[in-house]
C-alpha positions as CSV (number, residue, x, y, z in Angstrom):
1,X,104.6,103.1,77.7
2,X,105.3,103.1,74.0
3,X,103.8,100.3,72.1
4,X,107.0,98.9,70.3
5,X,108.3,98.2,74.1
6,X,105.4,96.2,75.0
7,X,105.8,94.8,72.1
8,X,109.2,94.1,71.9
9,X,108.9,92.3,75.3
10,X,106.3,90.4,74.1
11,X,108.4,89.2,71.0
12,X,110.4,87.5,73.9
13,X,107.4,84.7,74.8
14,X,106.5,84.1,71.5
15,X,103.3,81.7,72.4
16,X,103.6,82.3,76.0
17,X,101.0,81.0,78.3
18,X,99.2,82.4,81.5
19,X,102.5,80.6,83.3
20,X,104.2,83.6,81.5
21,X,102.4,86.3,83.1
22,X,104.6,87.7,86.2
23,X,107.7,87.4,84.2
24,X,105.8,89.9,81.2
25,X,104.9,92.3,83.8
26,X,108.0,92.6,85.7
27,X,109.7,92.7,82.3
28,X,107.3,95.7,81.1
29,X,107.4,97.5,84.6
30,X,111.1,97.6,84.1
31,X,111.3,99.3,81.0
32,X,109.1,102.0,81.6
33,X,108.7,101.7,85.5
34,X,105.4,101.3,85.9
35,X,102.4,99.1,84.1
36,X,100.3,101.9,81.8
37,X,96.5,100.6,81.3
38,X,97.6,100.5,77.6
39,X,100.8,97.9,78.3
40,X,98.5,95.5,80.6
41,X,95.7,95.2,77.3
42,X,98.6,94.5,74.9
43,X,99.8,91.7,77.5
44,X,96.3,90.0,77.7
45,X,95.7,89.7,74.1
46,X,99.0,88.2,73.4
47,X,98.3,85.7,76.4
48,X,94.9,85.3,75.6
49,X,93.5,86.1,79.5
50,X,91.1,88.9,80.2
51,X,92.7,92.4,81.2
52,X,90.2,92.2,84.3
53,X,92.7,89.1,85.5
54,X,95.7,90.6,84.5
55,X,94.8,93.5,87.0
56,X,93.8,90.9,89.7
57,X,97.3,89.4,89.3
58,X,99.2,92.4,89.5
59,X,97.4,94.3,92.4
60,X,98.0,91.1,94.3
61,X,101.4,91.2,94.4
62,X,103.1,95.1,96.0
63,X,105.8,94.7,93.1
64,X,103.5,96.2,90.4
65,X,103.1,99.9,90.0
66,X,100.3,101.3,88.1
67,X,101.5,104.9,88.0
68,X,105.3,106.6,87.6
69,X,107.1,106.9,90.7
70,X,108.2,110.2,91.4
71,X,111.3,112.2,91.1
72,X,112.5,110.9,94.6
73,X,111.1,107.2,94.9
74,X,111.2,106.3,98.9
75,X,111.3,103.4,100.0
76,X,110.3,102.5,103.5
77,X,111.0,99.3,105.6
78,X,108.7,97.7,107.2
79,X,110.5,94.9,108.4
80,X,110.6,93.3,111.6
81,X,113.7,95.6,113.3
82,X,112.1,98.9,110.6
83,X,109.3,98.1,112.6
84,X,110.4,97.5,116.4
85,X,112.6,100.6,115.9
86,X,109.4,102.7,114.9
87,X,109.1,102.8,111.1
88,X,105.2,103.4,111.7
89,X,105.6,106.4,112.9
90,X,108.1,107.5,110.5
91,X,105.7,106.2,107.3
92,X,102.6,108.4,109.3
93,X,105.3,111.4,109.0
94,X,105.9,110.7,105.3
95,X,102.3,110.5,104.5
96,X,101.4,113.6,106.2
97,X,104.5,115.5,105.0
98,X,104.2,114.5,101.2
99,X,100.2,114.2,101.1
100,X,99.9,110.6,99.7
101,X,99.7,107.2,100.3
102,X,101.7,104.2,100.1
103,X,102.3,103.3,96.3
104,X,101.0,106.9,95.3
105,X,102.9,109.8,93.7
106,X,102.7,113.4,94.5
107,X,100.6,115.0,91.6
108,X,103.9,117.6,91.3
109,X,105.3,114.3,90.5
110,X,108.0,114.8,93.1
111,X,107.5,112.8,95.6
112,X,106.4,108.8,95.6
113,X,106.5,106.7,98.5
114,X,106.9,102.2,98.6
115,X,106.2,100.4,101.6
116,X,108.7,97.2,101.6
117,X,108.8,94.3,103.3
118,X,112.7,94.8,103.9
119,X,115.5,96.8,102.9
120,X,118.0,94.4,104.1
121,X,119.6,96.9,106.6
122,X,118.6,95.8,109.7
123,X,121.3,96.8,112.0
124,X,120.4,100.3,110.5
125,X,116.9,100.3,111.6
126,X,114.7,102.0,111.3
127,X,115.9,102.6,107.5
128,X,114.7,104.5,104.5
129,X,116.0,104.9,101.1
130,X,115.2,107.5,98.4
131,X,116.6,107.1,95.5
132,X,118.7,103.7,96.6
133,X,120.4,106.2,99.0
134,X,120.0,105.0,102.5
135,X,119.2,106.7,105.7
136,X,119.3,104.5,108.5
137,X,118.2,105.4,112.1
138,X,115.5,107.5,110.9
139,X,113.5,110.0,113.5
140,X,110.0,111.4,112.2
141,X,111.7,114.4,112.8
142,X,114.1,114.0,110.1
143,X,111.8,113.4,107.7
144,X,110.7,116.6,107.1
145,X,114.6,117.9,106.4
146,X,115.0,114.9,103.9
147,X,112.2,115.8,101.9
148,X,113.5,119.8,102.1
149,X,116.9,118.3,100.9
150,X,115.0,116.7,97.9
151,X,112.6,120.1,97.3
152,X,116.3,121.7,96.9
153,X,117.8,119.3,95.4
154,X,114.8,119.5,92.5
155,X,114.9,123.6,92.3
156,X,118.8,123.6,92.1
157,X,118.4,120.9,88.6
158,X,115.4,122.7,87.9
């Protein structure tokens, strides 16, 4: 992340205190999309807590990234209908389709995949979304064709 956005962030909590913190991230996070090593130093020297904390904060909660997501960011719900409709088996089919895990992104930087509590489509379940585009009543078997959609989609955009 470039400096002057940290830093313009940080102009925003002028004296800010530990009680500060979560807002800071999520502010950074969404400006570049993810918290660089870099962006979480700046942050503790302007609140005056270790970086070492900083990290312990932001790994507790699943909102923080610490890498870019990918060129198609999917989302899959692991809510309570996700899950009775048999989103397991549909994140075991991503994982093993895309070769990463949950809050990873493919090193071809194509593919990243988020685990989330809920979507908020539960009469579509089991749902995934790339992109914010949802697919609801997902089979492991279409998971595969999705991700050949997106490997297109990528080649024809280039």
């Amino acid at each position: 992340m470039g400096e002057c956005k940290v830093t313009t962030v940080l102009k925003r909590y002028p004296g800010a205190g530990r009680d500060k913190l979560i807002p800071i991230l999520q502010e950074v996070q969404e400006e570049e999309g993810y918290l660089q090593r870099e962006a979480v130093v700046m942050i503790g020297r302007h609140l005056g807590v270790p970086t070492s904390q900083i990290f312990g904060v932001a790994t507790f909660y699943n909102q923080f990234r610490f890498e870019p997501v990918g060129r198609f960011h999917v989302q899959i719900c692991r809510g309570t209908a996700c899950h009775v409709k048999g989103s397991a088996k549909l994140l075991e089919t991503l994982k093993r389709e895309v070769g990463v895990e949950p809050g990873r992104t493919t090193r071809d930087g194509l593919f990243s995949i988020e685990v989330v509590a809920c979507i908020g489509a539960c009469g579509l379940a089991p749902v995934i979304s790339i992109n914010g585009e949802f697919h609801a009543r997902v089979t492991p078997e279409e998971i595969p064709v999705l991700l050949d959609s997106c490997r297109k989609k990528a080649q024809e955009v280039g």
